[in-house]
Each structure stands twice: as structure tokens, then as C-alpha cells.
Residue, then its C-alpha position, 0 to 999 in steps of 0.5 A: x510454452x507456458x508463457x504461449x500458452x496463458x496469452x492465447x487463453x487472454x486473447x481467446x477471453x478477450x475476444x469474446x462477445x460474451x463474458x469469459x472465464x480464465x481458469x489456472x485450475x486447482x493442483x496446477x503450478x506454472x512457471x511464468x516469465x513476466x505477462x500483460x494481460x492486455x485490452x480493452x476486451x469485448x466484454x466481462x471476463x473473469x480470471x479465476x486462479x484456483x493453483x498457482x503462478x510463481x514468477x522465473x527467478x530469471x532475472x534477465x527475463x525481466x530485461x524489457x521491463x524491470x518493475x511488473x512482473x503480471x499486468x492487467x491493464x486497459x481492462x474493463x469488467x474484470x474480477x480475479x478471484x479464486x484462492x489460488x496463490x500468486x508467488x513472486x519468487x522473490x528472495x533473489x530480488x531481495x538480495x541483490x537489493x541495495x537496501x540489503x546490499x550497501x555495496x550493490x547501486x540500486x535497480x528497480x524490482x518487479x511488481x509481483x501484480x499490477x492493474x494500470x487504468x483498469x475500470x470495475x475492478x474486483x480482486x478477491x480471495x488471493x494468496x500474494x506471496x514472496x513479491x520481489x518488489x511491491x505485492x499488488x499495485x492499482x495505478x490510474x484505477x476507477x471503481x475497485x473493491x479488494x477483499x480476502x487477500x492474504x499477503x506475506x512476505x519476510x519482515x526483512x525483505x525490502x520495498x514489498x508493500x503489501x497493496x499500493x494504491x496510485x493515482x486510483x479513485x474509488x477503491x475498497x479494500x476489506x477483509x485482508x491480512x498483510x504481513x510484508x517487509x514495508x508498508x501494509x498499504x501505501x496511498x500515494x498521490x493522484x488517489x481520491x475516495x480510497x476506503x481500507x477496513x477490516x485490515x490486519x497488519x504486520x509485520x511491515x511499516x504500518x499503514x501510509x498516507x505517502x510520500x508525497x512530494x519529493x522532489x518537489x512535486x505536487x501531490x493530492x490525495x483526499x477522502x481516504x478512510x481506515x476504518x477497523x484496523x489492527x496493527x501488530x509489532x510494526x514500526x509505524x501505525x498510521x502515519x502521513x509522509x510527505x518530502x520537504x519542497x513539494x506541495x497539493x494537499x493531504x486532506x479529508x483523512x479519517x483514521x477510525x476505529x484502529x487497535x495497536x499492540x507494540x507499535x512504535x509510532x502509533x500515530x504519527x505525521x512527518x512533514x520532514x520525511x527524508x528516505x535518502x542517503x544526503x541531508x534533505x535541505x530545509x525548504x519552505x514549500x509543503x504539501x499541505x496536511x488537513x482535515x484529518x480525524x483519528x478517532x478510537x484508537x486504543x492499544x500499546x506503543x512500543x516507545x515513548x512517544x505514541x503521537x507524533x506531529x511534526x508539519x510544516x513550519x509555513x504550511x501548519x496541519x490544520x484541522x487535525x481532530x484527536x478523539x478518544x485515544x488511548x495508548x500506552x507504553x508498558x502499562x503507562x501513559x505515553x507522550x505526545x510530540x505535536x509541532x506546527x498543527x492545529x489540533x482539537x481534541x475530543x473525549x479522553x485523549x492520552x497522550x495528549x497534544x495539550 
């Protein structure tokens, strides 16, 4: 009924000649199985959510299509906004997760929100809560800004990255708190002109460029900037991942302007990233790392080692640019554990790579 309901006031919107307004009004909570919100549509429609939508806990509801619960795609001129809350219900997901679950084999979990080849895309002033995978995903995207999201999860809860981006050009992201149970951002390949700042982060996995080629695949993302950032309790800062075997590039990377408190691996890059249960053999391909700049980025690391670079042994980083760093763990100077990497510094810079 609910479900009839927000598809005739889509189709009714997208129709229209002239732009659209779809309101989930204030006070009002719906119970909604999985839903595309499809196009193209006749012209800008606007989805202002003021209540809230919170995902069935039925899980064989999502037998069509295990990894998105709400989808926009093929939409052009669309804006969702409103300060309402999105809730994915997604404890029971969690714990049938075989990263909570030894015993259990491993399934997909829905995306709680997902825009697929969506084009001047405005997403402001949401609640994203409680996903029972990702948060939020832009995937094939041109021309996003993301601003005054407020995303929270359970530190423990597995594979709930707060906003993914993939595949996407152009997008901006300011203004956002995300506390989830893995990364706080997550570029992965096919990504291109992607600008995070003001970003408050934690708990979670910290901010990351990656993976990027496992299963020897090729990847490329450029021209990614985070600048204003604070990370806080997290198990990583900044950080580039990329598998052994693949290949493409990471390149024109700026990580500026970043305060960490009690982070575990403030900066760091893992040429030998390896999320799977077997050894990943050693391979002698690799998506090349470069042209990358840390600049002003101060605070406490929670072990010893602040910086790590660990790349490739056939395809070093290169052009990797530290510039007034300063990090410490417990009142002292920390370590720096640098391999493979052309690096220059610039100003003070402790730990140093030297």
C-alpha cells in the first residue's frame, strides 16, 4: 500500500512538464520495501523528506535484488533535501553478516541509498542511519554536491560506509558528520574530480582512496581533494589501498588541511592490501600511486607508526609530497615506515620519511 503509494507520487512527479515537488511530510514514518525511483523524467523534481522512511526488516523482500534498498537513477535535475531521516533498519543484516558470523557464508546487504547515472545531483540536510550495508552510494554520477549529512551507524556494525563514491565525476561533498562501522568515505575506481571538506569522521575506517584493483583489475581515480577534515578514534587516517596484480593509477591526490586525535594509521598507503580470508600471492603488476600531497596535517596517532608507505616494488609511489606534518603518539614524536616511494618533504615534517 505504502509501497503503491510513493510510486504513483514518482510517476505523477516525473511526468510533469513543469518541475515537481515529492514531500514525505514532517511527524510521518513509512515502512517501505525496497523502491526505484526511476527516469528520465520530464523536468527538475525536488524530494523533500521532512519524516522518515525506514527500511522492512523483511528480508526476503529484498529477494529481487539483494544490494539497494531506495534507488534514483537515470535522473536528471533532481535535489533531495529536507532534514528528515532515512533509516535502514539494519541491525538484522548485521547480524547475519559473516564478518560478525564466522559460521554463516557470505551474501550481499542492501545499500540503504543509492543514485545510479544520475546527473546535477543535489543531496542535502539528511539523517542516514542504521544502513544494513552502505549509507549512501554515487555510482556513474556527473555534477553532485553533498552537503549537511549526518550519518551514524554502530562502530561494529560491518561494511557500512558512510558515502561511497564509484565511477562518479565532479562531486562535492561538504559539511558532513559520519560515524559508521567502516570507512567514512570511500573513492573507489572510475572516480575523477571528487572534493571532500569539512568532514567529521568517526567512528569508522577513516577516509579511503580504495581498493582499487583486486582481482586484477584496472582502476583509475584522479584529482580527489580532502580539504578540512577531523578524524577521531578510527583505525585509519587517510589512507590509499590498492590489491596486488592490478593496474591504472591513483594520481593528483591532496589530502590538506586534516586534525587527527587517537588515530591508528594517520597517514598511510598499502600497496599490498589484501581483505580475504587466503594469503594474496605476491604479483609484480600494480595500480600505480602518484602525485600525491599531505599538507597540514597535525594531531595524535594512536600507535607508533603515524606514516606508512608501503608501495609497489615495480611500480614505486612517486611524486608523494609531505608538508608541515605533525603527529604525535602520546606527547612524543612518532615513526614513519616509508618503502618503495619517492617522497619529498617540505617545512617541518615529523615523522619523517628521511
Amino acid at each position: 500500500m505504502v509501497l503503491k503509494a510513493f510510486n504513483n507520487a514518482w510517476k505523477a512527479a516525473c511526468s510533469s512538464s513543469q518541475g515537481s515537488v515529492l514531500v514525505v511530510p514532517k511527524n510521518k514514518n513509512y515502512l517501505l520495501k525496497p523502491i526505484t525511483f526511476e527516469g528520465p523524467c520530464k523536468s527538475s523534481i525536488a524530494v523533500q523528506i521532512y519524516g522518515t522512511l525506514q527500511a522492512s526488516t523483511d528480508r526476503s523482500a529484498y529477494s529481487k535484488d539483494l544490494t539497494r534498498w531506495l534507488v534514483f537513477e537515470n535522473v536528471q535535475n533532481l535535489a533531495v533535501e529536507g532534514g528528515g531521516t532515512i533509516n535502514g533498519n539494519g541491525k538484522i543484516w548485521w547480524e547475519n553478516s559473516c564478518k560478525v558470523n564466522d559460521d554463516l557464508s557470505c551474501k550481499d546487504a542492501p545499500t540503504a541509498l543509492t543514485f545510479y547515472n544520475c546527473k546535477n545531483l543535489v543531496v542535502k540536510n539528511l539523517k542516514i542511519q542504521n544502513a544494513q550495508k552502505m549509507h549512501v552510494s554515487f555510482e556513474k554520477c556527473v555534477g553532485v554536491e553533498v552537503s549537511g549529512l549526518t550519518i551514524t551507524a554502530p562502530a561494529d556494525s560491518p561494511n557500512t560506509d558512510g558515502i561511497h563514491v564509484t565511477r562518479t565525476q565532479n562531486i562535492q561533498i561538504s559539511s558532513s558528520v559520519i560515524g559508521t562501522g567502516d570507512d567514512c568515505i570511500s573513492i573507489v575506481s572510475g572516480s575523477q574530480k571528487v572534493q571532500a571538506t569539512g568532514i567529521t569522521c568517526g567512528p569508522g575506517h577513516g577516509i579511503s582512496i580504495g581498493s582499487l584493483g583486486d582481482a586484477n583489475s584496472e582502476a583509475h581515480v584522479s584529482d580527489v581533494t580532502v580539504n578540512g577534515a577531523t578524524l577521531a578514534g578510527t583505525p585509519n587516517g587517510v589512507r590509499i589501498t590498492t590489491w596486488q596484480g592490478g593496474s591504472g593509477s591513483a594520481s593528483n591526490i591532496k589530502f590538506q588541511n586534516i586534525e587527527m586525535h587517537n588515530v591508528k594509521n594517520p597517514i598511510i598507503i598499502d600497496q599490498k592490501y589484501c581483505d580475504q580470508d587466503k594469503p594474496c600471492k605476491s604479483q609484480s603488476r600494480a595500480v600505480q600511486v602518484q602525485y600525491v600531497l599531505y599538507q597540514n596535517i597535525k594531531g595524535t596517532s594512536s600507535s607508533s607508526e603515524a606514516i606508512q608507505i608501503d608501495c609497489s616494488e615495480k611500480f614505486p609511489c612517486k611524486g608523494i609530497v609531505l608538508q608541515g606534518i605533525d603527529l604525535r603518539v602520546g606527547g612524543k614524536a612518532a615513526k614513519a615506515e616509508c618503502n618503495n616511494a619517492k617522497i619529498t618533504e617540505k617545512g617541518n615534517v615529523s615523522p619523517s620519511c628521511t
